[in-house]
Residue, then its C-alpha position, 0 to 999 in steps of 0.5 A: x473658087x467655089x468647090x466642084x461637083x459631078x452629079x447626074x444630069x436632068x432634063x433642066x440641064x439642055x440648054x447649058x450642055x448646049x451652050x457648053x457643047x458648042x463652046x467647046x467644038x473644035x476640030x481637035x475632036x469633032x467630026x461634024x461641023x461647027x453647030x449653026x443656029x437655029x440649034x437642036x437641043x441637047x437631048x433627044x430619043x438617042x441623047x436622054x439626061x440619064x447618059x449624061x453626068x454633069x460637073x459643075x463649079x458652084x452653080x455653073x455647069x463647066x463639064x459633062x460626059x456621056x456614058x452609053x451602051x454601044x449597042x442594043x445587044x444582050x450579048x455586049x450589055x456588060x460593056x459601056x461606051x463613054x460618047x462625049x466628054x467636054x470641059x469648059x475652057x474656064x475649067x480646063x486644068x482643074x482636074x475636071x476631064x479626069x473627074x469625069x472620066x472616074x465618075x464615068x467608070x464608077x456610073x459604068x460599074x455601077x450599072x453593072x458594066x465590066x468594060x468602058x470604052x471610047x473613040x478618039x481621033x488620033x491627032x487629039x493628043x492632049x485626050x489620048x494623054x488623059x484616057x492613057x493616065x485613066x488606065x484606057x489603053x489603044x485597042x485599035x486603029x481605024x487609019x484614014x477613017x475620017x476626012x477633016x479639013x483635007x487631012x485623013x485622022x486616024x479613029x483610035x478605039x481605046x478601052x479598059x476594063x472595069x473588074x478589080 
């Protein structure tokens, strides 16, 4: 297999990461439907490639993580948000979610951030396993937050800090 790397996504980047994105929709994680055609792209005004790291496999785009801040507050700048993370099914069990997930916190570091965090729906075990083995812990539960095919899921925050 060709060696892997993460590197910073650019604008050339929107039609893979919408490729991808849709490839990898499930239930598992989404709360909004399964994407139909005709298709957004990928960025926008409130999605820009400088959020987003990618991982590629060669020259094949297999992953990516979207690291934000969670609000335009002064007063919570120091705290980044990681707001999408999917690996290709090809790439699944290649370490690639947990790469992401540490170049995540090194991006968040470097940019000054003292505290990552994220949302996951509580039924994704599989995640919740990972965030976990990253050093994330639950922070809180939002139960019944979200309605998904009849069943109400749980919204767990998690987070970790990022110091030391």
């Amino acid at each position: 297999m060709s060696e892997s790397q993460i590197r910073p996504a650019v604008q050339d980047d929107d039609e893979a990461l919408g490729r991808l994105d849709r490839e990898t929709w499930s239930p598992l994680h989404a709360v909004s439907p399964r994407p139909r055609p005709p298709y957004d792209p990928f960025f926008d005004d409130r999605h820009r490639p400088e959020e987003h790291l990618v991982a590629e496999i060669g020259d094949r785009l297999v992953g990516y993580v979207r690291i934000a801040r969670p609000t335009p507050l002064a007063c919570n700048a120091h705290v980044r948000q990681i707001q999408g993370l999917a690996v290709a099914e090809s790439a699944r069990g290649l370490g690639m979610g947990r790469a992401l997930l540490r170049a995540a916190a090194l991006h968040a570091r470097n940019q000054g951030a003292r505290r990552l965090t994220l949302r996951v729906l509580g039924h994704n075990l599989p995640a919740r396993r990972l965030y976990e083995a990253e050093g994330f812990a639950v922070e809180g539960v939002l139960p019944g937050e979200f309605l998904l095919d009849g069943e109400y899921v749980d919204d767990v925050l998690m987070g970790r800090s990022l110091l030391g």
